[in-house]
PDB file of N, CA, C and O in Angstrom:
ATOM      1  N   UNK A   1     -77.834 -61.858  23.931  1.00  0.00           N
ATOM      2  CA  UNK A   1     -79.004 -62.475  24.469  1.00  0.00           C
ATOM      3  C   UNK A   1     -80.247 -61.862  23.837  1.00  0.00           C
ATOM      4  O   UNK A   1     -80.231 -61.003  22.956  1.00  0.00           O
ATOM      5  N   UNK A   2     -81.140 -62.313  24.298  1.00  0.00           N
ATOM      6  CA  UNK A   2     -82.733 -61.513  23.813  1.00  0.00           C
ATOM      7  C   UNK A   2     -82.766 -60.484  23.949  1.00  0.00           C
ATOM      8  O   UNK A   2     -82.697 -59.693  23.008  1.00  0.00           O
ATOM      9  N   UNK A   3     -82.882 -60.153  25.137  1.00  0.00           N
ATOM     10  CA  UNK A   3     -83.302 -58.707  25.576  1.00  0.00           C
ATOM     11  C   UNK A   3     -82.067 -57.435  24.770  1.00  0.00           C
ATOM     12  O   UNK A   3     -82.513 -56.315  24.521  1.00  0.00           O
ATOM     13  N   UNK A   4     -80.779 -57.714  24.479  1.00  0.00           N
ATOM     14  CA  UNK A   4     -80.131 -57.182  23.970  1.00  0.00           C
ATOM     15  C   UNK A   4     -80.592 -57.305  22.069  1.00  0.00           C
ATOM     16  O   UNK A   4     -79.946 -57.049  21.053  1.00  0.00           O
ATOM     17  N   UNK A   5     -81.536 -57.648  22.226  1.00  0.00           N
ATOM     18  CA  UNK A   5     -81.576 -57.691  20.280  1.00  0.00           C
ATOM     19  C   UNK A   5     -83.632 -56.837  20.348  1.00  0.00           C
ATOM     20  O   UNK A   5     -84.439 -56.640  19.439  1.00  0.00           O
ATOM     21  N   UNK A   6     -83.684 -56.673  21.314  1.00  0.00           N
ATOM     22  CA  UNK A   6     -85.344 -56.707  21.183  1.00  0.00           C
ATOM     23  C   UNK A   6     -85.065 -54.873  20.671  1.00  0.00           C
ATOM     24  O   UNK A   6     -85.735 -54.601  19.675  1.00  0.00           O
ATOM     25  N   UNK A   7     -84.499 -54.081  21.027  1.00  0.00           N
ATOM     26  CA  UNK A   7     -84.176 -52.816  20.337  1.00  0.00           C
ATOM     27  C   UNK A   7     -83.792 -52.551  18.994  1.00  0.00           C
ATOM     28  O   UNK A   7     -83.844 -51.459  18.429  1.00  0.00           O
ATOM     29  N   UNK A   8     -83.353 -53.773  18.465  1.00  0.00           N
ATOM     30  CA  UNK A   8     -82.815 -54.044  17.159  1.00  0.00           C
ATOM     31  C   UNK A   8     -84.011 -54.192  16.096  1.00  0.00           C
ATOM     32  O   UNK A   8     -83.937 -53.976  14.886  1.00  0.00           O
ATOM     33  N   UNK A   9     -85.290 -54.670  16.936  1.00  0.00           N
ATOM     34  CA  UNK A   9     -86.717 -55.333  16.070  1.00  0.00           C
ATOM     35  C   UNK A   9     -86.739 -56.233  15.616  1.00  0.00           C
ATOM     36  O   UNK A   9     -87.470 -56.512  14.666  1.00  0.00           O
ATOM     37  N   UNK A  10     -86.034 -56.887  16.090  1.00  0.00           N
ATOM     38  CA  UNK A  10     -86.332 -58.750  16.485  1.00  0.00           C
ATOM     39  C   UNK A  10     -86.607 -59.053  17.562  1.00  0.00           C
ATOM     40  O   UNK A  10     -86.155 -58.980  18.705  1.00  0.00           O
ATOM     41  N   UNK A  11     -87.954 -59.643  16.708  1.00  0.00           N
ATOM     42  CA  UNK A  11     -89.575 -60.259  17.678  1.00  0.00           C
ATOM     43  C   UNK A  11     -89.111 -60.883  19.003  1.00  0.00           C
ATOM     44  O   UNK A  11     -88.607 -61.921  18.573  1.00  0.00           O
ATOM     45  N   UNK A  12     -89.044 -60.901  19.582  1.00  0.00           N
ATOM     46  CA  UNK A  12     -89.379 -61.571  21.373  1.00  0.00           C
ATOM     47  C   UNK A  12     -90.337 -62.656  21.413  1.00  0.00           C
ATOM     48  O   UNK A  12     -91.463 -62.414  20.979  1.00  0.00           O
ATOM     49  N   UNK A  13     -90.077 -63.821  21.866  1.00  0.00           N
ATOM     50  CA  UNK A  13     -91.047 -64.913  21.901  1.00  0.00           C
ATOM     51  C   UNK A  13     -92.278 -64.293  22.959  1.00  0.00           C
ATOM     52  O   UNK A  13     -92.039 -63.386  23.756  1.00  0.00           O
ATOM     53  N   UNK A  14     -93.334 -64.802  22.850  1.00  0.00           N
ATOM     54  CA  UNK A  14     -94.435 -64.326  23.544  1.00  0.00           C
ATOM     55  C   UNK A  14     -95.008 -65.522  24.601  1.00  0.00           C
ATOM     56  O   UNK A  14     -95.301 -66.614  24.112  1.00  0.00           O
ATOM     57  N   UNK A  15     -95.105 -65.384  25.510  1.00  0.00           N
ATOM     58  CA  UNK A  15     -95.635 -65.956  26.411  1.00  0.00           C
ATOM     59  C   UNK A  15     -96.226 -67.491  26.148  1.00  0.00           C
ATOM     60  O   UNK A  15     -95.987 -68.528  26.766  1.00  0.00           O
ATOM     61  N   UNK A  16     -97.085 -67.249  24.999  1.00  0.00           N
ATOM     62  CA  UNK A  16     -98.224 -67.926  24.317  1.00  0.00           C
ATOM     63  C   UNK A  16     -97.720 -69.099  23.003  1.00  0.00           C
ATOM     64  O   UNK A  16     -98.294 -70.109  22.595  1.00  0.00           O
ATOM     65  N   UNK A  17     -96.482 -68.490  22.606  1.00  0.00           N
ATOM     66  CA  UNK A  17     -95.892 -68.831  21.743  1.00  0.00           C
ATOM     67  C   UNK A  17     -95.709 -70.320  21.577  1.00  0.00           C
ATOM     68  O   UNK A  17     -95.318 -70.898  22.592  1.00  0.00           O
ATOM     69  N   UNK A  18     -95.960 -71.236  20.245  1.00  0.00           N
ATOM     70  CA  UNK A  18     -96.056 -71.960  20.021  1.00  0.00           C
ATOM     71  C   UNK A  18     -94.373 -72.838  20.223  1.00  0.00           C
ATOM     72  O   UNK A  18     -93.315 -72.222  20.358  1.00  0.00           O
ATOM     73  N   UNK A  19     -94.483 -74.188  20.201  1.00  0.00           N
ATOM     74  CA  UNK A  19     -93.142 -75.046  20.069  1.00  0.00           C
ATOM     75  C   UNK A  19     -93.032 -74.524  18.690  1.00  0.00           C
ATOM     76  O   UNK A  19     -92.026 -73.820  18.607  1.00  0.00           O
ATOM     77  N   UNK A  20     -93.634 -74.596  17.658  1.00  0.00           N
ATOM     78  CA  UNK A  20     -93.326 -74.300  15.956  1.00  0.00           C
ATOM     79  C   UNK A  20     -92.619 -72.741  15.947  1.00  0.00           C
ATOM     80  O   UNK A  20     -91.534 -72.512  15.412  1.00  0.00           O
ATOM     81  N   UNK A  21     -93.284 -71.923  16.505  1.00  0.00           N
ATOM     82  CA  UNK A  21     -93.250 -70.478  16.670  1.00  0.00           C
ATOM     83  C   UNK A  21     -91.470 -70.190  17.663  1.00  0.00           C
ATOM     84  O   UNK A  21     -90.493 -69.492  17.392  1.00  0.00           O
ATOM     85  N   UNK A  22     -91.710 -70.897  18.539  1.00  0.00           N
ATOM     86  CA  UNK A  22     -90.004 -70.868  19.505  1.00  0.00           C
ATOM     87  C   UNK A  22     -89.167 -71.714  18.320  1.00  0.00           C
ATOM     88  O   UNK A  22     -88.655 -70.883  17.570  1.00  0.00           O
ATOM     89  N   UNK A  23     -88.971 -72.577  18.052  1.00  0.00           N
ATOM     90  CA  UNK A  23     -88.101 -73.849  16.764  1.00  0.00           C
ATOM     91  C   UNK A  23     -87.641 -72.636  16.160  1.00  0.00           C
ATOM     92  O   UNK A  23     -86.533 -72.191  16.458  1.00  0.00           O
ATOM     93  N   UNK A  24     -88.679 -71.834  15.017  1.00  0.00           N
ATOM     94  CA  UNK A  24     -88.280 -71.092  13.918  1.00  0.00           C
ATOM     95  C   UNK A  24     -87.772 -70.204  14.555  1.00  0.00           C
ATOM     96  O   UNK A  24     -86.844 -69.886  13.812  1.00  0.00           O
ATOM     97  N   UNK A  25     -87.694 -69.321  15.740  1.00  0.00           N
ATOM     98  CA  UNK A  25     -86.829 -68.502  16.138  1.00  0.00           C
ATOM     99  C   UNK A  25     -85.465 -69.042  16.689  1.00  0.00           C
ATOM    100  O   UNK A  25     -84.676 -68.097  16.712  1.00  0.00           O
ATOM    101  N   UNK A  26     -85.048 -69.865  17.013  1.00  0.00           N
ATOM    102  CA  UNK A  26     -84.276 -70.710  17.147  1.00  0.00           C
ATOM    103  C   UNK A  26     -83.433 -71.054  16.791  1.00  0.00           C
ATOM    104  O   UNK A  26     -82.322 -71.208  17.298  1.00  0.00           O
ATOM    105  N   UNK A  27     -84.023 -71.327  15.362  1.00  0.00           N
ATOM    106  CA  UNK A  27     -83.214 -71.355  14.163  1.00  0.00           C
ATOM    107  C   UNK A  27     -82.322 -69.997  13.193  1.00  0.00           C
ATOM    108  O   UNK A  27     -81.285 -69.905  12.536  1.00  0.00           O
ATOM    109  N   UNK A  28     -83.583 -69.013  13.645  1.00  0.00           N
ATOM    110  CA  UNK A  28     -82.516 -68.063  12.668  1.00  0.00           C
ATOM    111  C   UNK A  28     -81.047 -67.388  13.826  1.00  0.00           C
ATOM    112  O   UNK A  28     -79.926 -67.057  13.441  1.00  0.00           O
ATOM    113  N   UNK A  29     -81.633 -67.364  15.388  1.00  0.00           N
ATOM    114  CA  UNK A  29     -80.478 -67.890  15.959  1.00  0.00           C
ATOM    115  C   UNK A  29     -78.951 -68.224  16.143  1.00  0.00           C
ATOM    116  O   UNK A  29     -77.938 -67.575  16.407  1.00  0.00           O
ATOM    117  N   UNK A  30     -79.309 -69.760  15.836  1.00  0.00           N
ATOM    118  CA  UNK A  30     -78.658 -70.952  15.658  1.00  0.00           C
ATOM    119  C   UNK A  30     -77.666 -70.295  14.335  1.00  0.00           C
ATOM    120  O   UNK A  30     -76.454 -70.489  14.421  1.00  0.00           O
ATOM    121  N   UNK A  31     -78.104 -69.671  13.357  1.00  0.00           N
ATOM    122  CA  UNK A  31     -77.938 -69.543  11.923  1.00  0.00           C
ATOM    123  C   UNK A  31     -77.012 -67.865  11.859  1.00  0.00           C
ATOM    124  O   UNK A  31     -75.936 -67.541  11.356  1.00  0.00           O
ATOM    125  N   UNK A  32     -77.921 -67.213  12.528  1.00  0.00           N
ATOM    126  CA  UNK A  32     -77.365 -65.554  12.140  1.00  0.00           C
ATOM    127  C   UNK A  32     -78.065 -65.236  11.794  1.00  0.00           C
ATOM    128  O   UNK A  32     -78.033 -64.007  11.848  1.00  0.00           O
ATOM    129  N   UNK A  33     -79.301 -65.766  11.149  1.00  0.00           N
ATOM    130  CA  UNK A  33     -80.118 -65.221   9.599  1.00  0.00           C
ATOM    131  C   UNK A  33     -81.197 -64.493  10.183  1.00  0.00           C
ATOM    132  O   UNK A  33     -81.600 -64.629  11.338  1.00  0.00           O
ATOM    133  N   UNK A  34     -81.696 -63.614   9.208  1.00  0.00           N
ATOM    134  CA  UNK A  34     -83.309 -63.039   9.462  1.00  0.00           C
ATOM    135  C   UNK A  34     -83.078 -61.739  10.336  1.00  0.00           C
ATOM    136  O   UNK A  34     -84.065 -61.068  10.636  1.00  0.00           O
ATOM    137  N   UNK A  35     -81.916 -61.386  10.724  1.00  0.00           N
ATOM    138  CA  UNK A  35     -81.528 -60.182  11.450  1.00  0.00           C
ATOM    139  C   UNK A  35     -81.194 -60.217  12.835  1.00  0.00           C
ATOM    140  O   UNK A  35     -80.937 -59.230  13.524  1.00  0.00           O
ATOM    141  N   UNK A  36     -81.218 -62.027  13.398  1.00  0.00           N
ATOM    142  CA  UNK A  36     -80.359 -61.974  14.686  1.00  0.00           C
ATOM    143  C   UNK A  36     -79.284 -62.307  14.640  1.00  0.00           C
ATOM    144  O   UNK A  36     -78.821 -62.902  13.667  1.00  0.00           O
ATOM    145  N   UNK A  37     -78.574 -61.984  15.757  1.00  0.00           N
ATOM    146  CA  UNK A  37     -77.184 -62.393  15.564  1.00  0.00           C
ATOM    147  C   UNK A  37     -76.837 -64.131  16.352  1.00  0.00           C
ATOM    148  O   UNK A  37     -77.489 -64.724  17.211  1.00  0.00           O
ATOM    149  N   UNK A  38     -75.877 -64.441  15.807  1.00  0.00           N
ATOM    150  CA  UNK A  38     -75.333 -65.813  16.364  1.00  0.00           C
ATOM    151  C   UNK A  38     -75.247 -65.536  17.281  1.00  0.00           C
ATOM    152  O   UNK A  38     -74.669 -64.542  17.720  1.00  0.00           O
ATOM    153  N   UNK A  39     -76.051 -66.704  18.076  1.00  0.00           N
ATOM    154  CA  UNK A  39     -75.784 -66.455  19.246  1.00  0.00           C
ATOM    155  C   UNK A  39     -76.253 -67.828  19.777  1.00  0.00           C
ATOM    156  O   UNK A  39     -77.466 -67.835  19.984  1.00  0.00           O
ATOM    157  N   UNK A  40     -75.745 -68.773  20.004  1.00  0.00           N
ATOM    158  CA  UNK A  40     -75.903 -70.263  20.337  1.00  0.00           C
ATOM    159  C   UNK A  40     -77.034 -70.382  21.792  1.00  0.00           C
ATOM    160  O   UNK A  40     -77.979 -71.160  21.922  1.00  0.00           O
ATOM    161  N   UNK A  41     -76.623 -69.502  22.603  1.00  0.00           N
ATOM    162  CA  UNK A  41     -77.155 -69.561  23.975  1.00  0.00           C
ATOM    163  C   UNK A  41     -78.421 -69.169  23.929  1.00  0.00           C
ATOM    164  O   UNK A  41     -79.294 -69.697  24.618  1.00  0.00           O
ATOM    165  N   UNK A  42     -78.714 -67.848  22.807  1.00  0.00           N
ATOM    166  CA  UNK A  42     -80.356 -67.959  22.519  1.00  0.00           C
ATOM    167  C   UNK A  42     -80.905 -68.832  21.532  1.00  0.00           C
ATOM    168  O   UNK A  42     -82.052 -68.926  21.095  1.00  0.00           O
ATOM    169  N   UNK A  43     -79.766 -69.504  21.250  1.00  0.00           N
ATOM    170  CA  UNK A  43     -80.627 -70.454  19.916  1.00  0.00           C
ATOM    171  C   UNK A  43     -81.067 -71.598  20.962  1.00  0.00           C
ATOM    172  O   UNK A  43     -82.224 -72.015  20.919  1.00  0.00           O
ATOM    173  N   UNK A  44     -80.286 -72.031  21.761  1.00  0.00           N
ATOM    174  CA  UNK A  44     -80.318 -73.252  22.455  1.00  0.00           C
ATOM    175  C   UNK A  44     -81.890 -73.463  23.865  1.00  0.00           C
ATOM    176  O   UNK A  44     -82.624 -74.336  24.329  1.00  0.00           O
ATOM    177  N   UNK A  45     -81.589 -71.851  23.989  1.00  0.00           N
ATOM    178  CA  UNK A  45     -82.766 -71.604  25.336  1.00  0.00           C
ATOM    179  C   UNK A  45     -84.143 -72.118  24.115  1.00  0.00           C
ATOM    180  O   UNK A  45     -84.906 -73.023  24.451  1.00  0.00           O
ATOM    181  N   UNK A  46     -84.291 -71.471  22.833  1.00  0.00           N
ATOM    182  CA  UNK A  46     -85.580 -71.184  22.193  1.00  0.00           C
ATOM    183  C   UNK A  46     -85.771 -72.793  21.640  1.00  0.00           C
ATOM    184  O   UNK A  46     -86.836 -73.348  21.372  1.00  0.00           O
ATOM    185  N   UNK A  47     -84.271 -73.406  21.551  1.00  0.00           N
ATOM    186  CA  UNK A  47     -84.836 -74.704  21.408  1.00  0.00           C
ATOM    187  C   UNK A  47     -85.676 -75.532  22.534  1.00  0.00           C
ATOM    188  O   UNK A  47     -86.771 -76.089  22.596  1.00  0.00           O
ATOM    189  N   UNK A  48     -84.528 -75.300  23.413  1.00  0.00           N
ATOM    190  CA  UNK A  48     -85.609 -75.866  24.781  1.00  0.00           C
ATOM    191  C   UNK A  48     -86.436 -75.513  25.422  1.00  0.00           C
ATOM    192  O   UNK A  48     -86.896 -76.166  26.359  1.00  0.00           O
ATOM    193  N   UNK A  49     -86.916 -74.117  24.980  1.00  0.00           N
ATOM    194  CA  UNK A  49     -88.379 -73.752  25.356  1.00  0.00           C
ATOM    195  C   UNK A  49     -89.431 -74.490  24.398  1.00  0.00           C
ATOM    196  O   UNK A  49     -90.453 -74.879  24.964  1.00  0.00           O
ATOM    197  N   UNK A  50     -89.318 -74.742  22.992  1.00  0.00           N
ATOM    198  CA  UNK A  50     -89.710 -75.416  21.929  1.00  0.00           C
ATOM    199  C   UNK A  50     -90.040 -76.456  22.134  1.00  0.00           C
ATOM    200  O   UNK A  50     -91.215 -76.794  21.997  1.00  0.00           O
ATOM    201  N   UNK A  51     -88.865 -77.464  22.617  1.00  0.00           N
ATOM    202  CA  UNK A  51     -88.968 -78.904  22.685  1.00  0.00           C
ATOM    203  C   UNK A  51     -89.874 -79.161  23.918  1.00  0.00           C
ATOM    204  O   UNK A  51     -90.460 -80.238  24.022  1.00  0.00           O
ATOM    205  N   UNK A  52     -90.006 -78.105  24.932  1.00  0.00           N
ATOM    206  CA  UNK A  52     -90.988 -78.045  25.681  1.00  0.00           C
ATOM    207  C   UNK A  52     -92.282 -78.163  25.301  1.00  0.00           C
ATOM    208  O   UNK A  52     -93.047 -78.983  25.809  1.00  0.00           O
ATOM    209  N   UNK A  53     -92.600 -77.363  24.397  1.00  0.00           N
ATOM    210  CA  UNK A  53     -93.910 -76.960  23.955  1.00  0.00           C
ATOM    211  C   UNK A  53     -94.207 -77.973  22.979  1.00  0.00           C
ATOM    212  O   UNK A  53     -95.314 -77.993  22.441  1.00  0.00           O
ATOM    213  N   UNK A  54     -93.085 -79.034  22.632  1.00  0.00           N
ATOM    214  CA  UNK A  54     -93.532 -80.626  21.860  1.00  0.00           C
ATOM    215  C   UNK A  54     -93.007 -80.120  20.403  1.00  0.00           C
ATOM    216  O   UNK A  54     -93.795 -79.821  19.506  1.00  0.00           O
ATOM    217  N   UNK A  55     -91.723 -80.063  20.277  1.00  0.00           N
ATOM    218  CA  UNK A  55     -90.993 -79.453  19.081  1.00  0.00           C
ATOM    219  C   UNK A  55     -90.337 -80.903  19.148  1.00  0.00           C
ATOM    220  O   UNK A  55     -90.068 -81.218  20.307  1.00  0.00           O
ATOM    221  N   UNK A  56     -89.988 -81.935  18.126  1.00  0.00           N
ATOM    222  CA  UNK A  56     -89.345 -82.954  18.338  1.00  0.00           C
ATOM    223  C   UNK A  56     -88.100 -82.525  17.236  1.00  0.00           C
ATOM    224  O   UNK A  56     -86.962 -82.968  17.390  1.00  0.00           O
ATOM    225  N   UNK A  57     -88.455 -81.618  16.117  1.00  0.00           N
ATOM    226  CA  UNK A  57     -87.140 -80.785  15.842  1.00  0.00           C
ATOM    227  C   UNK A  57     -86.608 -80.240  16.661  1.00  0.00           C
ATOM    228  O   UNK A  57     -85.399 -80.468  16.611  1.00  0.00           O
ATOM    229  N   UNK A  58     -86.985 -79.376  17.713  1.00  0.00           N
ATOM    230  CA  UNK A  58     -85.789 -78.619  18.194  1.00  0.00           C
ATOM    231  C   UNK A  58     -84.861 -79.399  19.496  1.00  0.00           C
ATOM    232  O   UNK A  58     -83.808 -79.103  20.060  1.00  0.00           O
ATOM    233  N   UNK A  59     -86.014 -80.736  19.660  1.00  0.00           N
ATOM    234  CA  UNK A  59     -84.599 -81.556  20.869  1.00  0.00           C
ATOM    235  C   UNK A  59     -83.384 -81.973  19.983  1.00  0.00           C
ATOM    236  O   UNK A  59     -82.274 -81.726  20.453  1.00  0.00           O
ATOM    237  N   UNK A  60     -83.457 -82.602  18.704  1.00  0.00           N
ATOM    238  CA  UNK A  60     -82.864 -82.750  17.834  1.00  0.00           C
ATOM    239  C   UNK A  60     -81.876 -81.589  18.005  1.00  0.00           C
ATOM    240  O   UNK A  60     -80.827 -81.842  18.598  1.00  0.00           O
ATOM    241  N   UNK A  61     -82.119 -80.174  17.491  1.00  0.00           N
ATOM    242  CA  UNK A  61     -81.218 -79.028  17.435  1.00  0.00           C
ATOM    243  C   UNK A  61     -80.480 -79.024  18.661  1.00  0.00           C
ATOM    244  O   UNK A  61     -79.266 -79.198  18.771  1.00  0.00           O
ATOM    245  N   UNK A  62     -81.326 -78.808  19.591  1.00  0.00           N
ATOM    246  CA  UNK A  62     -80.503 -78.345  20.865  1.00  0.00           C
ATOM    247  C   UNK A  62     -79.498 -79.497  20.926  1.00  0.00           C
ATOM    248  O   UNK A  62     -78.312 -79.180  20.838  1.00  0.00           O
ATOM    249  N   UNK A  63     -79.812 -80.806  21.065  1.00  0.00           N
ATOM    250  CA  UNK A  63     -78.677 -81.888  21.431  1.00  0.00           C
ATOM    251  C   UNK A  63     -77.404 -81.638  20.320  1.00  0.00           C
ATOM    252  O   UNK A  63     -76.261 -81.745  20.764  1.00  0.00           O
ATOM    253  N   UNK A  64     -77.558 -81.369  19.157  1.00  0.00           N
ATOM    254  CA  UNK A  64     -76.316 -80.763  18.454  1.00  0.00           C
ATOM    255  C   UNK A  64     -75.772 -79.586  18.868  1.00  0.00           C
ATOM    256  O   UNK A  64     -74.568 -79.539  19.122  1.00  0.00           O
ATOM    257  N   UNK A  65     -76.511 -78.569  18.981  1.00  0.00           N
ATOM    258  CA  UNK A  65     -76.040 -77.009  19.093  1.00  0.00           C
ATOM    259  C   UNK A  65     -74.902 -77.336  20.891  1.00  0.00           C
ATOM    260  O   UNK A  65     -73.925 -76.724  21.322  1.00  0.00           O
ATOM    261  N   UNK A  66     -75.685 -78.559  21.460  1.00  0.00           N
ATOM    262  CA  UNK A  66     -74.946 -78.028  22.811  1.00  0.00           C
ATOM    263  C   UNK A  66     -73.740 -78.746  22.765  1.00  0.00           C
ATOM    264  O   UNK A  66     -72.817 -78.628  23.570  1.00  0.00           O
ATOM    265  N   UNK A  67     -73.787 -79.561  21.705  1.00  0.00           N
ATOM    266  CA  UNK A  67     -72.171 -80.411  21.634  1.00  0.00           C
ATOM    267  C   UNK A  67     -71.366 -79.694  21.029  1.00  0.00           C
ATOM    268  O   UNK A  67     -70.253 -80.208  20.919  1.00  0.00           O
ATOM    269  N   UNK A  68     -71.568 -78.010  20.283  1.00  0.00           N
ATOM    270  CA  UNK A  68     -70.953 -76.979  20.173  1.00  0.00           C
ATOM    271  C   UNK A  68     -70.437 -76.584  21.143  1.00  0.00           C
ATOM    272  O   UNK A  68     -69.220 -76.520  21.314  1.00  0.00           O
ATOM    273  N   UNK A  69     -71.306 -76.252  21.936  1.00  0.00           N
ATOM    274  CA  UNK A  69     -71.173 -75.290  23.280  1.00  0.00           C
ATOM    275  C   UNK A  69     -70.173 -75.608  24.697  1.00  0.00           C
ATOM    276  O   UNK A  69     -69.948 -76.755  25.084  1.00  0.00           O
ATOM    277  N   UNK A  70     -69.795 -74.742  25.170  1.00  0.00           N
ATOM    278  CA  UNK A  70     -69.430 -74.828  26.350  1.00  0.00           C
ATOM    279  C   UNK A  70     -70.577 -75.390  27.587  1.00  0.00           C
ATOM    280  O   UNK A  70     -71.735 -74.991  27.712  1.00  0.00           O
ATOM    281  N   UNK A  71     -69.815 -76.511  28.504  1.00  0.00           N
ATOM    282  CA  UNK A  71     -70.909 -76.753  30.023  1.00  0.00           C
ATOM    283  C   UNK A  71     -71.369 -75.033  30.245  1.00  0.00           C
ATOM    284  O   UNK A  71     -72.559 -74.953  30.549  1.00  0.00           O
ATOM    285  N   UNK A  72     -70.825 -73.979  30.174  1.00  0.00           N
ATOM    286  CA  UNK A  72     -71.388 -73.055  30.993  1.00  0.00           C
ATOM    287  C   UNK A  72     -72.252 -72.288  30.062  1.00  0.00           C
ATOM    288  O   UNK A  72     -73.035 -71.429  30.469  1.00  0.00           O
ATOM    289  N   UNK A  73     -72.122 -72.569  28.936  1.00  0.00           N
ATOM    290  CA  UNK A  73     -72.904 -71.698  27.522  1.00  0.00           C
ATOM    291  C   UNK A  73     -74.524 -72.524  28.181  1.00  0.00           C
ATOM    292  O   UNK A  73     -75.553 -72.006  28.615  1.00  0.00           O
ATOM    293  N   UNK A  74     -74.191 -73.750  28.026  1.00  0.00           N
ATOM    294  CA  UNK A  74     -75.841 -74.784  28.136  1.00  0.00           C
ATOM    295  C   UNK A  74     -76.406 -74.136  29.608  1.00  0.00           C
ATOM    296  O   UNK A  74     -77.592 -73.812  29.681  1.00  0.00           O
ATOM    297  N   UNK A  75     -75.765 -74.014  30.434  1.00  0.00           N
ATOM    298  CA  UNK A  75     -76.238 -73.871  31.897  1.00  0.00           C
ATOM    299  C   UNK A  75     -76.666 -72.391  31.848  1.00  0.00           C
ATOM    300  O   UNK A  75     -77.577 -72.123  32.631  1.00  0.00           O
ATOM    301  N   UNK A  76     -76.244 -71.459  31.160  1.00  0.00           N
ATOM    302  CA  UNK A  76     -76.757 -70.397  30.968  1.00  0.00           C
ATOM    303  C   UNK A  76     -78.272 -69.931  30.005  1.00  0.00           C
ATOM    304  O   UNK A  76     -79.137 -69.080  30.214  1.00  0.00           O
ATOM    305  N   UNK A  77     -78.090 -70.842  29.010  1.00  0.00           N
ATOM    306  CA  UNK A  77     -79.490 -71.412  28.124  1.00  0.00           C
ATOM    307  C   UNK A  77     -80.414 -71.597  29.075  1.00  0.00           C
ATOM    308  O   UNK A  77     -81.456 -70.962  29.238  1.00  0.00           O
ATOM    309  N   UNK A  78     -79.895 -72.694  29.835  1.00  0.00           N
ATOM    310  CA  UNK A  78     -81.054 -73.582  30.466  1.00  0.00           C
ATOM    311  C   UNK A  78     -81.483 -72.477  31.627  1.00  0.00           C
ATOM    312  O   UNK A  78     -82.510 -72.796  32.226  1.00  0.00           O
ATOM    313  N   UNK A  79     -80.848 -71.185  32.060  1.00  0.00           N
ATOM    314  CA  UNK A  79     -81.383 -70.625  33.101  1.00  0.00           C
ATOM    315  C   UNK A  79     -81.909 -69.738  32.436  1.00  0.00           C
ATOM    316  O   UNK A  79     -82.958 -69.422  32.999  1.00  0.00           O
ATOM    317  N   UNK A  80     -81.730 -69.094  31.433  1.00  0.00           N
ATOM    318  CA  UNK A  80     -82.676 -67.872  30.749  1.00  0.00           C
ATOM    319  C   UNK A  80     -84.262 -68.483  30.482  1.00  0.00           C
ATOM    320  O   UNK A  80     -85.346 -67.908  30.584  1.00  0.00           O
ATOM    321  N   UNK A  81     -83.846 -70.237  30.002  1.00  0.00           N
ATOM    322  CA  UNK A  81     -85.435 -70.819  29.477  1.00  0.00           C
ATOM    323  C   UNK A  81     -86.102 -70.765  30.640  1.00  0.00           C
ATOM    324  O   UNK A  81     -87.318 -70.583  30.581  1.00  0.00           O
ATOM    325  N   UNK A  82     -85.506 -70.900  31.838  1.00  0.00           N
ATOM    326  CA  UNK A  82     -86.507 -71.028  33.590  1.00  0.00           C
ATOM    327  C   UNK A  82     -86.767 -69.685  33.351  1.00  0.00           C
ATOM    328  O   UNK A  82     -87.964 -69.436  33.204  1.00  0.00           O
ATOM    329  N   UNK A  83     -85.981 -68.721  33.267  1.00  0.00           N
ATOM    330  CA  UNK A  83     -86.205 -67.221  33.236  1.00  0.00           C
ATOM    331  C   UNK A  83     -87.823 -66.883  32.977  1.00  0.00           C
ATOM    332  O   UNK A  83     -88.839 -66.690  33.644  1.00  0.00           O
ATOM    333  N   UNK A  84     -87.310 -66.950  31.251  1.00  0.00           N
ATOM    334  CA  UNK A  84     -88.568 -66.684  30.308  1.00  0.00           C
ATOM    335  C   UNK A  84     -89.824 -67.453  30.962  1.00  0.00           C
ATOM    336  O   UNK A  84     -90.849 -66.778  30.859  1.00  0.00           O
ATOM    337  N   UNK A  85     -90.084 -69.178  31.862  1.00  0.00           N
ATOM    338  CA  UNK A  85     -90.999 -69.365  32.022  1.00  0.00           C
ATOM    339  C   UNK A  85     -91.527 -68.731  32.912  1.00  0.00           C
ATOM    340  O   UNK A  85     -92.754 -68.679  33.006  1.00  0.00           O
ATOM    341  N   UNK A  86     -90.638 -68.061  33.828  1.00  0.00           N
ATOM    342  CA  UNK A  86     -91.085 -67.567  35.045  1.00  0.00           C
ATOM    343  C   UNK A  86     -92.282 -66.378  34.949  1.00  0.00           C
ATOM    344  O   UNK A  86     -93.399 -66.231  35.445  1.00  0.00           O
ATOM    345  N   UNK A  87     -91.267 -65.483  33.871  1.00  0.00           N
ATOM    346  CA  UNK A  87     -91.786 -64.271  33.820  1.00  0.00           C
ATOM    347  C   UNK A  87     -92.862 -64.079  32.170  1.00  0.00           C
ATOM    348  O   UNK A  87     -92.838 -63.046  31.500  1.00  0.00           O
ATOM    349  N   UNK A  88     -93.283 -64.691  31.993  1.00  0.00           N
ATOM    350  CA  UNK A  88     -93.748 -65.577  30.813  1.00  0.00           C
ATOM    351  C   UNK A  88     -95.603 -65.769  31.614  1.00  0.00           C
ATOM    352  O   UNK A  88     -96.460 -66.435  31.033  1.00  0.00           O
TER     353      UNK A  88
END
């Protein structure tokens, strides 16, 4: 998850953070690349925090990434993204 990579020095989305700014984290994600690890459930939350913020790439992503995923992988996404808005 996030909080398990933020010791590693990979950036943490910020409060403020743009749909463009959540997408590209998302993606390296989604990917492995840039120094996070695969991890679908944070790729999927940063998409749908994204597509929130008017990312019409990342509804695109997420609707693929979750036809990867397990029902309980998405339901876990979708509660970290309430998370992050909460405490955000």
């Amino acid at each position: 998850m996030l909080t398990s990579v933020e010791s590693e020095g990979l950036p943490l989305p910020k409060p403020d953070a743009s749909g463009d700014e959540l997408f590209k984290l998302g993606l390296l994600y989604s990917t492995g690349q840039g120094g996070a690890p695969l991890d679908y459930v944070s790729a999927h939350m940063l998409f749908n925090l994204a597509a929130m913020r008017g990312s019409v790439e990342a509804k695109v992503y997420r609707k693929e990434l979750s036809q990867e995923m397990a029902s309980d992988e998405v339901a876990e996404a979708q509660r970290q993204a309430r998370e992050w808005l909460a405490h955000g």
